[in-house]
N, C-alpha and C positions, 0 to 999 in steps of 0.2 A: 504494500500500500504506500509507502512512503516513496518508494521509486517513484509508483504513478504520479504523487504527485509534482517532484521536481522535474518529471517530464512534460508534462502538463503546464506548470511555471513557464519552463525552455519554449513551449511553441508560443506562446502569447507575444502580443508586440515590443511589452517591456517588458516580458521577460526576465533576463539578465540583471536589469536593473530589481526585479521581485526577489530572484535569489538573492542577492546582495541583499537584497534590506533583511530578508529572512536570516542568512549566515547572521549577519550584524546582532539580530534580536536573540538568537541563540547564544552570541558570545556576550551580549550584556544579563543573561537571565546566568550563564555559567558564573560572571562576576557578582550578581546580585548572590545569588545563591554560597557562593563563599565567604561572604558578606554578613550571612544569616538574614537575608531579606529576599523579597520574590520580584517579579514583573507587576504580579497583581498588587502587590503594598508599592510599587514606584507607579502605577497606575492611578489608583487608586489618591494618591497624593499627588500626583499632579493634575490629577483633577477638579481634587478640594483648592488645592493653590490658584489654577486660573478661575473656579468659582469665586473665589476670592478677589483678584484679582478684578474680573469682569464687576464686582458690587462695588469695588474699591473706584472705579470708573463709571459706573452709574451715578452714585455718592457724588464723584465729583463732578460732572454733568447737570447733579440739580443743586448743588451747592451754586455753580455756575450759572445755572435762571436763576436763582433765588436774588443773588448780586446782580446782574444785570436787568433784573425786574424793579429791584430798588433804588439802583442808579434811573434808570426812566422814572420810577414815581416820582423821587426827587426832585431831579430836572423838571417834569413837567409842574411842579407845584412852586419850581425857583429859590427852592430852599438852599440853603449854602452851608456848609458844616468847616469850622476852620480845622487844618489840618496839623493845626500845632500837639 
């Protein structure tokens, strides 16, 4: 079974480039695993991190309207705040 499928990889158009990424994923799960860690806990955690990441970017998107909603209030009422 395992033959067919890097045969199967070899006829596809990228191919070559599939086997590579695969050899690749083999040899980072061999390093995880020496590690005492797996694919699925490096998985797994970069997943929580770009979740992370993506709120951490939303958060500042409406931090971002919130400030540009109150510069226009501002402005349009002529109020002036000194900046000392």
């Amino acid at each position: 079974m395992k033959r067919s499928i890097w045969r199967k990889l070899a006829t596809l158009k990228s191919g070559e480039r599939m086997i590579a990424n695969v050899k690749k994923l083999i040899e980072l799960a061999q390093d995880l695993d020496r590690m005492g860690s797996s694919l699925r806990e490096l998985s797994s955690n970069i997943r929580r991190l770009s979740i992370r990441a993506m709120n951490l970017k939303l958060l500042s998107r409406q931090k971002s309207r919130i400030a540009s909603r109150y510069l226009l209030f501002t402005s349009r009422r002529d109020w002036s705040f000194p900046l000392s």
